[in-house]
NUZA-574875 format. One line per 4 residues: their letters; for each residue y, x, z of N, C-alpha, C, O. Coordinates in steps of 0.05 Angstrom, whole numbers, plus 5000, padded with zeros to 4 digits. Atoms other than C-alpha are relative to their C-alpha. Example, Ala and Ser with C-alpha at 12.3 -4.5 7.8 and 13.67 -1.06 7.14 Angstrom:
BEGIN
as	4976/5018/5000/4910/5246/5156/5024/5018/5000/5024/5039/5013 | 4976/4984/4999/4979/5273/5143/5022/4985/5014/5044/4995/5018 .
//
This chain:
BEGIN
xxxx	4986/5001/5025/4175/3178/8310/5021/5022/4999/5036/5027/5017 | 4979/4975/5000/4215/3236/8288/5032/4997/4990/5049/5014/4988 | 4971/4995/5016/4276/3208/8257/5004/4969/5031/5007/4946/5022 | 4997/5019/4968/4284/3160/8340/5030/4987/4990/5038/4966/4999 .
xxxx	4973/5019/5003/4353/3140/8311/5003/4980/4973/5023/4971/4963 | 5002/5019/5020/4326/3099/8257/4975/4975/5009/4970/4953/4999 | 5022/5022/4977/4271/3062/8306/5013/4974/4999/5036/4969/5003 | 4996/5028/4996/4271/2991/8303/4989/4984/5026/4965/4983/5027 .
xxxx	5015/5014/4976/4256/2951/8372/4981/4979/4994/4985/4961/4978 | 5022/5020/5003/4199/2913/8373/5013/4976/5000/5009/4972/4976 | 4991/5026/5009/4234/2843/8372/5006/4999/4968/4994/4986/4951 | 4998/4988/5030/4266/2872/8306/4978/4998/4983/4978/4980/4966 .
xxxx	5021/4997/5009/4204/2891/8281/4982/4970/4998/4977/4959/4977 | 5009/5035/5005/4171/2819/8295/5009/4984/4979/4997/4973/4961 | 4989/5016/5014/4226/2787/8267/5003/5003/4960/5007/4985/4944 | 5011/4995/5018/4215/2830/8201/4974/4989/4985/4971/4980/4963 .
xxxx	5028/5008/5012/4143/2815/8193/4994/4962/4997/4976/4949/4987 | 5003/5035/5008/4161/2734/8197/5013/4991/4977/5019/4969/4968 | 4969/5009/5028/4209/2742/8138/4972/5020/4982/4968/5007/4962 | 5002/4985/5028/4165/2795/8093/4970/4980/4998/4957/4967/5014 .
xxxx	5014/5011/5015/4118/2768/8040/4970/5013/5005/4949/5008/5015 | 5034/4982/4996/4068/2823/8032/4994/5024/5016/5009/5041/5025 | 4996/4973/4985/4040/2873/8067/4973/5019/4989/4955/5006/4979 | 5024/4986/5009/3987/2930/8048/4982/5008/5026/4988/5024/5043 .
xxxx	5014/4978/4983/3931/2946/8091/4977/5018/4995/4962/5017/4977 | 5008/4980/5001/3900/2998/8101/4968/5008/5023/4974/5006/5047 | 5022/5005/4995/3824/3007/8126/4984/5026/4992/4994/5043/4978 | 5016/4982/5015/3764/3053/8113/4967/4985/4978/4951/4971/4989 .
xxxx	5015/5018/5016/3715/3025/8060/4980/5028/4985/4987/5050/4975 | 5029/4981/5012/3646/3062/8036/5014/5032/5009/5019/5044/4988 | 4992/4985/4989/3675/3123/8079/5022/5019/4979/5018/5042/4971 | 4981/4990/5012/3742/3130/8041/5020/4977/5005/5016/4953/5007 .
xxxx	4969/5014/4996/3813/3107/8050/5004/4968/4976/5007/4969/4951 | 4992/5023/5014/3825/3032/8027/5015/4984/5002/5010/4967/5019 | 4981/5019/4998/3886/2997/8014/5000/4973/4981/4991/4969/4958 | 5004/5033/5015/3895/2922/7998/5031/4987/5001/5046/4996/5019 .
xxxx	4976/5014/4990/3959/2880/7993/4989/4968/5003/4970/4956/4993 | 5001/5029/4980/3959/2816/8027/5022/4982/5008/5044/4990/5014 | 4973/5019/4996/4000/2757/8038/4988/4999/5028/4963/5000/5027 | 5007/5009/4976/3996/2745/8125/5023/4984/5010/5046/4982/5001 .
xxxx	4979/5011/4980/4029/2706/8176/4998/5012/5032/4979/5021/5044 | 4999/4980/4962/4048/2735/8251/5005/4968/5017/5026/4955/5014 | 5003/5027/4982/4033/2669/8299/4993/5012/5028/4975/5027/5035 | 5012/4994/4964/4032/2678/8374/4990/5027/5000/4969/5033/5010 .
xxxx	5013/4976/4989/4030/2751/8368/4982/5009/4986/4975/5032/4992 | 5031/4993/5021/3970/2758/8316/5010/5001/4974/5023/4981/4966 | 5001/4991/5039/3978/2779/8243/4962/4984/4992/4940/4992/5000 | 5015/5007/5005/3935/2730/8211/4997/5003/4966/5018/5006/4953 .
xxxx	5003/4997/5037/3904/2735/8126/4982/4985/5006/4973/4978/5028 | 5029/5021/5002/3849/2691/8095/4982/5024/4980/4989/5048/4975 | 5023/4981/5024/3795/2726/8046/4983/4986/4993/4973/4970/5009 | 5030/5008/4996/3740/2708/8011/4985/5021/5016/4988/5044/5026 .
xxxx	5020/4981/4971/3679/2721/8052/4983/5016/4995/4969/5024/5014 | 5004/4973/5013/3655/2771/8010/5015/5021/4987/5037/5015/4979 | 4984/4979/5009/3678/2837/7986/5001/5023/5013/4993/5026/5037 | 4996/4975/4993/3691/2902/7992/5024/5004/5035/5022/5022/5052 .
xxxx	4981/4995/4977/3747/2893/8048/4987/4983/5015/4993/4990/5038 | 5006/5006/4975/3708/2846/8088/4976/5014/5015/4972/5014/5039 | 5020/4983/4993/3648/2890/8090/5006/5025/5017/4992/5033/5036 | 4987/4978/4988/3696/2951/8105/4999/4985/5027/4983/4993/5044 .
xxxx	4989/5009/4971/3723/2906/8166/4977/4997/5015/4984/5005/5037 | 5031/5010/4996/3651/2889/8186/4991/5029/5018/4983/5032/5041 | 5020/4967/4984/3628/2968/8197/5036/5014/5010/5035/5038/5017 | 4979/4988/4988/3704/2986/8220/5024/4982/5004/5043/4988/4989 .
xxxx	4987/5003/4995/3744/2942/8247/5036/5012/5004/5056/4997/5003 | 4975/4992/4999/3807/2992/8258/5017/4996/4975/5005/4991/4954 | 4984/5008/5025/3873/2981/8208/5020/5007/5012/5026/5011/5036 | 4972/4992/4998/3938/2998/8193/5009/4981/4986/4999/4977/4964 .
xxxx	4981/5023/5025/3985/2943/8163/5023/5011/4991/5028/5025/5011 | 4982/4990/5007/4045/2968/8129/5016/4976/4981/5006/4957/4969 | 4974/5025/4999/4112/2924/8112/5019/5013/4998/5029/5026/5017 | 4976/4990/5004/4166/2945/8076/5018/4985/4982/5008/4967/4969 .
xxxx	4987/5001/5019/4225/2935/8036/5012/5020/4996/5014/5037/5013 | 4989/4984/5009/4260/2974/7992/5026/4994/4994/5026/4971/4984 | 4978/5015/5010/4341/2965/7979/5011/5022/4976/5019/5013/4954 | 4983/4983/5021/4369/3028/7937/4996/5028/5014/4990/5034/5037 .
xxxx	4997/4978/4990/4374/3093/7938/5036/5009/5008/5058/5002/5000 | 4973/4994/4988/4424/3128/7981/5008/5024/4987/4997/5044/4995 | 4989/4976/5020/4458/3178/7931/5020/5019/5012/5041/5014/5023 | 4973/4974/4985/4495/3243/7953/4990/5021/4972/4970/5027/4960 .
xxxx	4994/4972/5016/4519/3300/7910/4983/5023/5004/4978/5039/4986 | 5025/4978/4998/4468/3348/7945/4982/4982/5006/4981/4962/5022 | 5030/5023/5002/4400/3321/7930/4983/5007/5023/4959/5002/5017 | 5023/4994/4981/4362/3344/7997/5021/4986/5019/5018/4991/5043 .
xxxx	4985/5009/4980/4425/3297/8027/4989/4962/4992/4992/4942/5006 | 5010/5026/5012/4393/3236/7984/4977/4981/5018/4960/4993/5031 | 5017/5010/4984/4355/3184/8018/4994/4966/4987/5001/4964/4963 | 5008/5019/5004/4333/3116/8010/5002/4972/5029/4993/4970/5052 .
xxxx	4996/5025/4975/4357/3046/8044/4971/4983/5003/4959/4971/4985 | 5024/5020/4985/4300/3011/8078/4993/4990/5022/5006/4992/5042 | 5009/5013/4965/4264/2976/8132/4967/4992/4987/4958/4982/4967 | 5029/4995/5007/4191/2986/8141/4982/4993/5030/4989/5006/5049 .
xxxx	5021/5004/4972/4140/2965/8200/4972/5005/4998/4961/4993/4980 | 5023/4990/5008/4072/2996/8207/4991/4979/5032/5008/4976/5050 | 5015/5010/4981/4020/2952/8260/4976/5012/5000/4966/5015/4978 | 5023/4991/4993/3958/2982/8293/4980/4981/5012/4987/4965/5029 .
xxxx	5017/5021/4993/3897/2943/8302/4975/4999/4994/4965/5016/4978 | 5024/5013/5006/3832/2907/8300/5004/4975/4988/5018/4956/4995 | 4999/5023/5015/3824/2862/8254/4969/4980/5000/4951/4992/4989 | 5018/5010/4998/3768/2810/8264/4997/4967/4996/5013/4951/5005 .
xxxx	5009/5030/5007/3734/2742/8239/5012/4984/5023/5008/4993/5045 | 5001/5025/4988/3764/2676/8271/4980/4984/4995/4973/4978/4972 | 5020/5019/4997/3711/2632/8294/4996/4977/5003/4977/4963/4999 | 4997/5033/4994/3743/2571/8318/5008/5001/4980/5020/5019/4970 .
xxxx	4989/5018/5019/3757/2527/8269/5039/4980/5002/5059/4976/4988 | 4971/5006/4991/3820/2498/8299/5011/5023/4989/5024/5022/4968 | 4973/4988/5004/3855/2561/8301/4995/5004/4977/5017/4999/4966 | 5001/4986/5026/3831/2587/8232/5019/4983/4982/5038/4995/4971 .
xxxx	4985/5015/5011/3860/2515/8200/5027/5005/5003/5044/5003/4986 | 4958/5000/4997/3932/2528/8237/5004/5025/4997/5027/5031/5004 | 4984/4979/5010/3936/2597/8214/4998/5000/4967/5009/5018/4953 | 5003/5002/5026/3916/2575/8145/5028/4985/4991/5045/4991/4975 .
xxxx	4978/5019/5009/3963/2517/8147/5037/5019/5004/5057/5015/4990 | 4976/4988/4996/4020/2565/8176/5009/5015/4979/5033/5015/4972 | 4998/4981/5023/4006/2617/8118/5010/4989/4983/5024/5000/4966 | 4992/5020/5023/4018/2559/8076/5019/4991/5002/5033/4991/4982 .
xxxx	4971/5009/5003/4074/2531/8094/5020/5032/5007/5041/5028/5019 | 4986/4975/4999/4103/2608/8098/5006/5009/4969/5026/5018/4959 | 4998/4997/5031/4089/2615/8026/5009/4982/4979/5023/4990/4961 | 5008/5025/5023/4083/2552/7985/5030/4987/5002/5045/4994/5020 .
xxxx	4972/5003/5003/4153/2513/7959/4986/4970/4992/5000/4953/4983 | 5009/5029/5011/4104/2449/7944/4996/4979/5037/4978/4981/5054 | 4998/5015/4979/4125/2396/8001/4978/4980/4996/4971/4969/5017 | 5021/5024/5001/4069/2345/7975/4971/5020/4997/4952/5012/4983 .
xxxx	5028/4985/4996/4010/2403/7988/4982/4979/5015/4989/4962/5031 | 5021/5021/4981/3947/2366/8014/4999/5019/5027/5010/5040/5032 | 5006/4985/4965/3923/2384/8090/4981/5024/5000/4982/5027/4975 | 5022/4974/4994/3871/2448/8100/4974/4977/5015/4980/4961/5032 .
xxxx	5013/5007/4985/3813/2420/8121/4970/5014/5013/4966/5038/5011 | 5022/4982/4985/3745/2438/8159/4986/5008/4971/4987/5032/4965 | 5013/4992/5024/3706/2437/8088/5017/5020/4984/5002/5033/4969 | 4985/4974/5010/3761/2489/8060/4989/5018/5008/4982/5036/4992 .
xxxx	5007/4983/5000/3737/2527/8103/4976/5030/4985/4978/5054/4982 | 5021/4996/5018/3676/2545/8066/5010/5026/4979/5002/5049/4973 | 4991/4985/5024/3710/2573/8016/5021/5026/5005/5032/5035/4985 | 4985/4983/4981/3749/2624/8058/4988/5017/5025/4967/5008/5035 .
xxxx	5005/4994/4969/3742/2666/8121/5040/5016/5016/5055/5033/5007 | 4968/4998/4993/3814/2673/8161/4991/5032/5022/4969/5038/5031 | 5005/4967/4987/3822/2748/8198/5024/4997/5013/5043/4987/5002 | 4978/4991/4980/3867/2762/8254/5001/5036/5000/4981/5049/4994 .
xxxx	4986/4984/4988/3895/2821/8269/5015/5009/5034/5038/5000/5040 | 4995/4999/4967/3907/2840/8346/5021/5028/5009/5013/5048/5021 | 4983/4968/4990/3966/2896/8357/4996/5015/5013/5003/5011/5036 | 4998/4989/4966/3950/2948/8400/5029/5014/4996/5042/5003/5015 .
xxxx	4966/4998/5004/4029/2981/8380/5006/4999/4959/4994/5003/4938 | 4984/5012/5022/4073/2963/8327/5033/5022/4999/5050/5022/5017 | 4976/4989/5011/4132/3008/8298/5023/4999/4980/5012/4999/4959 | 4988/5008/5016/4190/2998/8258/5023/5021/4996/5032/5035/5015 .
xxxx	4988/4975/5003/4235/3045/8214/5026/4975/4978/5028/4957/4962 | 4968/5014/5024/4308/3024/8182/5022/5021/5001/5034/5032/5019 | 4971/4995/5017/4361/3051/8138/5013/4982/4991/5011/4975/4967 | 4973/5027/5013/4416/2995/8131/5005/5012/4978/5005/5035/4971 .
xxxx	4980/4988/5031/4446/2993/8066/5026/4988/5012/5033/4978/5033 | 4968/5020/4993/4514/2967/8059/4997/4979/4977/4986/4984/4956 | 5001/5033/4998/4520/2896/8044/4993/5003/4967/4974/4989/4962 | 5000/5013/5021/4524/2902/7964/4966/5015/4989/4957/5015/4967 .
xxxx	5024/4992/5005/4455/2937/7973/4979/4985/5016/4957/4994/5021 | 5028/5000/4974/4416/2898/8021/4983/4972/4990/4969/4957/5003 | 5030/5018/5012/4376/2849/7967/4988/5018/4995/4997/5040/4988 | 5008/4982/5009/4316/2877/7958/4991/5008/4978/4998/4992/4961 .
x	5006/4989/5030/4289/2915/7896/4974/4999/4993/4967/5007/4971 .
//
């Protein structure tokens, strides 16, 4: 990383990707660059999504497993009087990986149910069950490294935009 004094430590970086909503990834699909955004959850180390089990992104994943996830926020721009001094408050984490079909059923349900209670604000949701599955296929993600980039704002900047 070329700007090393804006590096986030990997705990950092974890603890980012359990707080952000969405993330884009990034894939190769009919031999060209394909990005998707995605709601995931990070459980025991794994970046997990659901999909249907057709499509253009599971097909990509199918003949190329490799991916980039990308995770950011944005807070404001950092304004200076000389514009090549201008910059932008953020915090951003990029993950490298294989991304591949879950097959047990167990875990697929508890990263479904995790995703769900990560997202959802409805306390009387029904359970996930094996017949859901059907209608889904759940994808892990496996890190081989993980990076993270931040520009603090100051405090009356740091909801994001």
């Amino acid at each position: 990383m070329r700007r090393s004094d804006r590096s986030m430590e990997r705990e950092e970086s974890l603890e980012f990707l359990e707080t952000a909503a969405v993330a884009r990834m990034g894939m190769i699909a009919d031999g060209e660059p394909y990005v998707v955004p995605l709601h995931f959850v990070l459980m025991d180390d794994q970046i997990y999504f659901h999909s249907a089990p057709e499509g253009r992104k599971i097909r990509a994943l199918q003949e190329n497993p490799s991916v980039c996830l990308e995770v950011d926020v944005f807070y404001g721009i950092r304004d200076d009087k000389v514009p090549c001094s201008m910059g932008t408050y953020f915090r951003s984490v990029m993950v490298f990986g294989e991304a591949t079909a879950v097959v047990d059923p167990a875990e697929a349900i508890n990263a479904l149910e995790a995703l769900v209670d990560k997202h959802s604000r409805r306390p009387d949701r029904s359970a996930i069950t094996e017949d859901d599955m059907d209608q889904v296929v759940v994808m892990k993600i496996s890190p081989e490294h993980i990076t993270g980039k931040v520009l603090d704002a100051p405090a009356a900047l740091r909801e994001p935009v």
